[in-house]
Structure formats: C-alpha cells, structure tokens
N, C-alpha and C positions, 0 to 999 in steps of 0.2 A: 829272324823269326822264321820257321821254319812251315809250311804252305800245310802238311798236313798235321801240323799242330793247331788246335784252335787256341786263341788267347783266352785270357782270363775276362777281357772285357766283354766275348762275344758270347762266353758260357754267360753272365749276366743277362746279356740282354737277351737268349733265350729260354731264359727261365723268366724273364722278366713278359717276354712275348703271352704268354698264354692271360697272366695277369692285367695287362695292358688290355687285352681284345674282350674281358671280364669287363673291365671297368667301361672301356667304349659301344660296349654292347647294352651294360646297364645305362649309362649316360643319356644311347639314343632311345631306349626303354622310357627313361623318364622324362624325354621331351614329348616322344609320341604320347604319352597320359596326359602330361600338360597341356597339348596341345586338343586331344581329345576334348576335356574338362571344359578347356576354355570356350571348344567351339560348339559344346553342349549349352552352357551358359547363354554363349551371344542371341543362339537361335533360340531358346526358354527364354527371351528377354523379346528378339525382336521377332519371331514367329506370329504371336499372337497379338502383338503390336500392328504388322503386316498387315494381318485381317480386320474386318469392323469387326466390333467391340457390341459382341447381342446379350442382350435382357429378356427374355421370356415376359413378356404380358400376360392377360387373362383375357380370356377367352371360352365360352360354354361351346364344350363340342359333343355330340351326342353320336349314336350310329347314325349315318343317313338310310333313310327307306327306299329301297330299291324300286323305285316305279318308273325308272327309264325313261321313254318318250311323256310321258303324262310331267315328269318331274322338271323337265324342259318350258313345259308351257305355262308351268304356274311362275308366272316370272313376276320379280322385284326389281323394278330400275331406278336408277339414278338415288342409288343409296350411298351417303358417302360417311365416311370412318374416318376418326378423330380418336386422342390419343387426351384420356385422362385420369392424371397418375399413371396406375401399374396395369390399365383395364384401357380395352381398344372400344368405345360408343362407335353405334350405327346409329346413321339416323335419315330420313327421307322426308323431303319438306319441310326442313327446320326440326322436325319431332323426334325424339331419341326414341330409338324401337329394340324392342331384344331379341335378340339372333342366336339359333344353335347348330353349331358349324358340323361339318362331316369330322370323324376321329381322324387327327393326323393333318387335320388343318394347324396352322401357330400364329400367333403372332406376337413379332419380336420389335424390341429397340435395338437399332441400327444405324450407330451414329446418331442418338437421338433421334430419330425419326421412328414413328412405329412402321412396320411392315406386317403385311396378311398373305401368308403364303397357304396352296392349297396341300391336300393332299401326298401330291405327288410332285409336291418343290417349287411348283410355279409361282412366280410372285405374282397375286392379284391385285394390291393394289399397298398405296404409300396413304401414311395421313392426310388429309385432307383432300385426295384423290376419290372420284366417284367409280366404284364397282363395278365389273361388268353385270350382266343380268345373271340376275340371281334367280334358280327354279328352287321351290320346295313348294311347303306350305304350313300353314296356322297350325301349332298346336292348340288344345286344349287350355294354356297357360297364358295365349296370346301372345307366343313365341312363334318365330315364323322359323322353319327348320329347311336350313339348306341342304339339298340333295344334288344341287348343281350348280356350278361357278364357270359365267362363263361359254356355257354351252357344253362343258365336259360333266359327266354325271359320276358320283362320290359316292356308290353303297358298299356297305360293308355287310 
C-alpha cells in the first residue's frame, strides 16, 4: 500500500467523522436536558419542602395613626394570642379582645404554629406566647388599634 494513497477504509471513516461528532454532540445535548429537567424537578419537589410550610391567617389590619411618642404610651400588656381555626384571638386576662393591626402586619401557620409578624418582618410573637407592649388605642368599635409593637411605631 502505498503512503500517499489513502485506503478505502480511512476515506470511510472520515466521512463517517463529521457524522459521528453529529451524533455525539446530539447525545451530550440530550443528557445536559435530562439532566437539567431532572434537577428542576428535585428542587420543585424539595425546595419548598426545605422551607416551613405557611397558611395565611386572619387578621384586621387597618392604617395605624401616626401619633409617634403619644402612640408609645398608650400601652397593652400582657396580651397573649392563640390560634383559632383560620383567625389568630387576642386576649388579656382570660378576655378575648379585638385588635386592628398596622397594614403589613401577617399572621401565618408555620409548622402548625400561628406566628404574628410585624410590619417590617419581625416576628413578634408565637401562639400562646404574651406580646410585647402594645401602644395604640380604643377605637369607636371597642377595637383597640395598634400603632406600636414593641416599642417601634407602624404609621402608614
């Protein structure tokens, strides 16, 4: 065989070359999908698994009234929150009382547990946990309107 003759089996294999790097191109194409798909899946599966598991409650939240220091001193203590059904009760000295919170106050089920968080993300308190001081005051309705959780004041 003669060195600058090609053979017949190498004309083959590069016509076969260009075919070959087609199909191994496509091949690792459809692992990287598979592979994507899959690890979309796992994390849509255990992402939100990961996290606690929250329920929205009910809760009356109104604007609070900007009265700053004065909204400080009208203060509610030792009010503690309880969790029944889909609605978070306040209540102080055994009495259930109705409360209307700053806009952007929540309170959520978390892990079964209700939580009241403020305004601005802070968790103020867990069921069956007592409040910190609360500033607002009496509505008209004999709703007592919080414009302070806390010590930090919530007007909108």
């Amino acid at each position: 065989m003669d060195i600058l003759q090609p053979s017949v089996e190498g004309d083959d294999d590069r016509r076969r070359s260009p075919r070959k790097f087609a199909r191994l191109l496509a091949a690792a194409a459809a692992v990287l999908v598979i592979s994507a798909l899959a690890l979309s899946v796992y994390w849509a599966r255990s992402g939100p698994a990961a996290l606690p598991s929250r329920q929205a409650l009910t809760i009356v939240t109104e604007p609070a009234v900007n009265y700053s220091d004065v909204c400080r001193l009208a203060l509610r203590r030792s009010v503690q929150m309880r969790q029944s059904g889909s609605e978070v009760v306040f209540s102080q000295g055994g009495q259930d009382e109705a409360f209307a919170w700053p806009y952007g106050t929540i309170a959520v089920l978390v892990n079964g547990q209700a939580e009241l968080f403020a305004p601005d993300g802070t968790l103020v308190a867990r069921a069956g946990q007592t409040l910190p001081d609360l500033g607002g005051g009496l509505g008209a309705d004999d709703r007592f309107y919080v414009c302070a959780i806390g010590g930090s004041v919530y007007p909108h």
